[in-house]
Each structure stands twice: as C-alpha cells, then as structure tokens.
N, C-alpha and C positions, 0 to 999 in steps of 0.2 A: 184846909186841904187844897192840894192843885191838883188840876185835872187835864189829860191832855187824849188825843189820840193819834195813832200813830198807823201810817200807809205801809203796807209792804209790798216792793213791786219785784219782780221778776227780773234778773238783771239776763240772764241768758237770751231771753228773746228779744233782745234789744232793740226797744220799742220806739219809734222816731217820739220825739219830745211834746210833740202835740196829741197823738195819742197814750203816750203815757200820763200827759194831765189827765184825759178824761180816763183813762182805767183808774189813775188817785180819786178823782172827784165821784167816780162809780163806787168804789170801796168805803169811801167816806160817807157818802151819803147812805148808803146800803146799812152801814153798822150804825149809825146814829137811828136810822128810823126802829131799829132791832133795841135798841136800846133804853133803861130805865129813862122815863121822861124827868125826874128829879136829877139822876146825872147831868143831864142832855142840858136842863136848864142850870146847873150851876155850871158846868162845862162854857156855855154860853156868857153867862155872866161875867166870867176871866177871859173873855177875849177870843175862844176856842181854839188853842193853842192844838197845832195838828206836827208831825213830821214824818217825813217820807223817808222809808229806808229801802234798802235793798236787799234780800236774799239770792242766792244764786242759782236754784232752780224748783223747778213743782215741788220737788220732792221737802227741798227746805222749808216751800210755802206750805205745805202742808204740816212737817212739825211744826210749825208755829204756831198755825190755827189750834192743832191737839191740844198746845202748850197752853194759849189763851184759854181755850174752855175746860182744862185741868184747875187753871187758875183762875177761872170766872167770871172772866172775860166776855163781854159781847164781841162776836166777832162778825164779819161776813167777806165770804170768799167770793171773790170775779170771775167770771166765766165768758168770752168776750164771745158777741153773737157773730162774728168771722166774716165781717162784708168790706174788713178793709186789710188790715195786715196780716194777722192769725189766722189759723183756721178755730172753724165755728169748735167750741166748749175750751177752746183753750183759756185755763187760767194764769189768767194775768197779774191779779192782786189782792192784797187781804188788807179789810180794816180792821182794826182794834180800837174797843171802846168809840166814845168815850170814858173815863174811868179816871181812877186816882193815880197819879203820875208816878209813885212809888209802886203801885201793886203791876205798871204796865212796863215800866224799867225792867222788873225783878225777868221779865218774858224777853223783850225785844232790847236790852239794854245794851247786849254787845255785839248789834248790826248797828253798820254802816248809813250814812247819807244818801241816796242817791246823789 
C-alpha cells in the first residue's frame, strides 16, 4: 500500500509564498501529530510523499475537511494567529492524513496543484 498526504491551501487569500510554506508545513505537521502512529511510520518509511493543492475558498476548505472525516480521514484545519498577513482565526489550510493514497484520492483527487 502507498501512502501519501495531502496540503489544502486557500487560493483566494493569496498568500505571499513564504507564508503559504509555513501555513502547508502548519497543516502538515498538525495532521501527522493527530494521526495513527502506524500510519505516520509506514508513511515515513516510503519517503513521506505530501502534495499541496488548492481550493478556492473557506467554504470549499471546509467541504473537504467534512469530506476527509466522512471518509476517515485524519485531518486538521489552520487557523492562522494574524500577526502578519490575515486576520487573526483566519483559515488558511487543511491537512489530510497521512493515509492510503487510494482512500485520499477518492476525497481531494480532482483539486489542483497550487
């Protein structure tokens, strides 16, 4: 089995590139710590294959999330503490898993790259 996880960021708030790494690397790490430690370690094992995509506002980042925990997903949503571009609780980004690269497809499979 492959395992991958997968960033969702906000394309509407168009984030300069330096803080959309750390809102990815916030999402990422956030859902790994939520996450089954036996995942986490074969996830790890293959390399920790991650990829970032984009939705286009709250409102989508929040289907997804519903979507991921319909589907069983570990997930965890960003909320950025507003000291630099955002204002404070705006969300930013959602991780998913990680998890089986088939069961996280079936969710996020027809969003885009950032």
């Amino acid at each position: 089995m492959e395992y991958k996880q997968v960033i969702l960021i906000r394309a509407d708030l168009k984030l300069p590139k330096g803080k959309m790494a750390a809102q990815a690397a916030h999402a990422s790490v956030s859902a790994v710590l939520k996450s089954n430690k036996k995942l986490v370690t074969e996830w790890s094992n293959e390399g920790m294959k991650k990829v970032v995509l984009k939705v286009a506002n709250k409102a989508e980042l929040l289907k997804y999330r519903n979507l991921a925990d319909e589907a069983g997903l570990q997930s965890a949503i960003i909320q950025d503490a507003g000291r630099t571009v955002v204002a404070p609780g705006t969300m930013t980004a959602l991780g998913i898993g990680p998890d089986d690269e088939e069961k996280i497809d079936e969710v996020t499979g027809k969003l885009k790259m950032v």
